[in-house]
C-alpha positions, 0 to 999 in steps of 0.5 A: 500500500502506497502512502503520500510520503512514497511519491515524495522519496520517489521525487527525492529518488530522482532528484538525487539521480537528477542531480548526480548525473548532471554533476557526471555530465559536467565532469566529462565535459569539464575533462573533455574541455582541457583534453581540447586545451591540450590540444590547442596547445600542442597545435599552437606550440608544436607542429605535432598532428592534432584532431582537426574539431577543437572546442574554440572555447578550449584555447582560453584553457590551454596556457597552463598546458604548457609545460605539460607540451614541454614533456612531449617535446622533450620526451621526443627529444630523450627518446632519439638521445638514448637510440642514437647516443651510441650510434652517432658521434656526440657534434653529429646527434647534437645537430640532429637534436637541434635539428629535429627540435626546431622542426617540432616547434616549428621555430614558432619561438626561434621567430620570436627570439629574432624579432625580440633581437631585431626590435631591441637591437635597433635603439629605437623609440618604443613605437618603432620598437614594436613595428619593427618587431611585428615586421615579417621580415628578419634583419641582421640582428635577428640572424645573429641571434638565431645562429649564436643561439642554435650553434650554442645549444648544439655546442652545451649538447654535444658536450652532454652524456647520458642521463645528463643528455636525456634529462637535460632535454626533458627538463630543459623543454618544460622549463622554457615553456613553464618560464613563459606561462610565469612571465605571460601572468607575473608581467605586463604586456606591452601591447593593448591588444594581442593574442596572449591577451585571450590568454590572461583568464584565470587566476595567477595561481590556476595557471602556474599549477605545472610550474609548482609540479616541476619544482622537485624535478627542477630542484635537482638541477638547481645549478641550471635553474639559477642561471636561466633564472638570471638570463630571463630576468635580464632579458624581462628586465631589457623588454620592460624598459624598452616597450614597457613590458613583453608580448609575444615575440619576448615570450618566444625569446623567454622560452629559447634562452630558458632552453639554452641557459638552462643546459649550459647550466646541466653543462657547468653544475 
């Protein structure tokens, strides 16, 4: 026999169910939408195939995902370290590495290193600055930067063995991108507008959670950490003075020299 207090626990019943399936619905889409920001950042920071239907909304999300493209890079990178160390003579597998590290990239971060070099190596007023920056055409300086760079990084590598070489890879991809996701939030921008202006969404402390997960790794190669920590914030320090703040093509820049110091610092430590 039914009594009226059955119909209202069947309405609870339901409620409840109601209500978690919604809750389980907001899950999956909630994981659904920081699988589509890591995509978008794959896609943005990496030449690497990704599905071609993103969630447009998911680009917003994808800048803590950085330094989580950092381990992909670097993973790559590791793996053809430890095939070819013993097959490959160290200056020959070192222009390899940079060779095939470039080609991932895309050398979306090389340009912005060129640019950085073109614009602040012209000593001129901030505006002119920042043309000469967005200008697709490189200069000198921005040639002279590109080549001490790589010829720096295929120098401090051929001089890596083993654990050294993997590791220093690893390490040295995420740092570079965990350094630009640091300065994207912890700094001004130079420009009013911009494409890493849709990326300053979330809390500081959202989007540095990676960073905070690779300080334990970071912390055993201390040594190198300190003298990427000081190459970038000299290089922070030049972009403020000069435009006021950074933009893109210093982010790039950032994450290049991060790269570089830090493996001269698994070099010398």
């Amino acid at each position: 026999m039914s009594t009226p207090l059955d119909g209202h626990e069947r309405r609870a019943d339901g409620s409840l169910a109601e209500q978690e399936g919604g809750k389980a619905e907001r899950e999956a889409m909630s994981l659904k939408l920081y699988l589509h920001a890591f995509w978008h950042a794959i896609a943005f920071l990496t030449r690497i195939p990704v599905p071609k239907q993103l969630d447009p909304a998911a680009w917003r999300h994808s800048s803590p995902l950085y330094p989580v493209v950092g381990v992909v890079l670097g993973g790559v990178l590791a793996c053809v370290a430890l095939l070819l160390e013993d097959r490959l003579p160290p200056f020959v597998l070192a222009m390899l590495l940079v060779t095939l590290w470039v080609y991932l990239t895309g050398g979306l971060h090389l340009d912005g290193l060129m640019d950085t070099a073109d614009g602040f190596g012209s000593h001129r007023p901030r505006e002119r600055v920042l043309e000469i920056m967005k200008d697709s055409r490189v200069g000198g300086m921005g040639v002279l930067a590109a080549v001490l760079l790589l010829g720096n990084k295929a120098m401090v590598l051929a001089h890596l063995h083993g654990t050294e070489l993997w590791l220093g890879l690893l390490m040295a991809t995420v740092w570079g991108r965990a350094v630009m996701l640091v300065a994207l939030y912890a700094f001004p921008y130079a420009r009013a507008d911009g494409l890493a202006q849709t990326l300053r969404t979330r809390p500081v402390w959202y989007q540095l959670w990676p960073l905070v997960l690779a300080l334990p790794a970071l912390f055993l190669l201390k040594g190198a950490l300190l003298i990427s920590v000081l190459a970038c914030w000299m290089l922070i320090a030049t972009a403020k003075r000069k435009i006021g703040g950074l933009t893109g093509d210093v982010y790039g820049a950032l994450c290049e020299l991060a790269e570089v110091t830090f493996l001269l610092g698994c070099l010398l430590a």
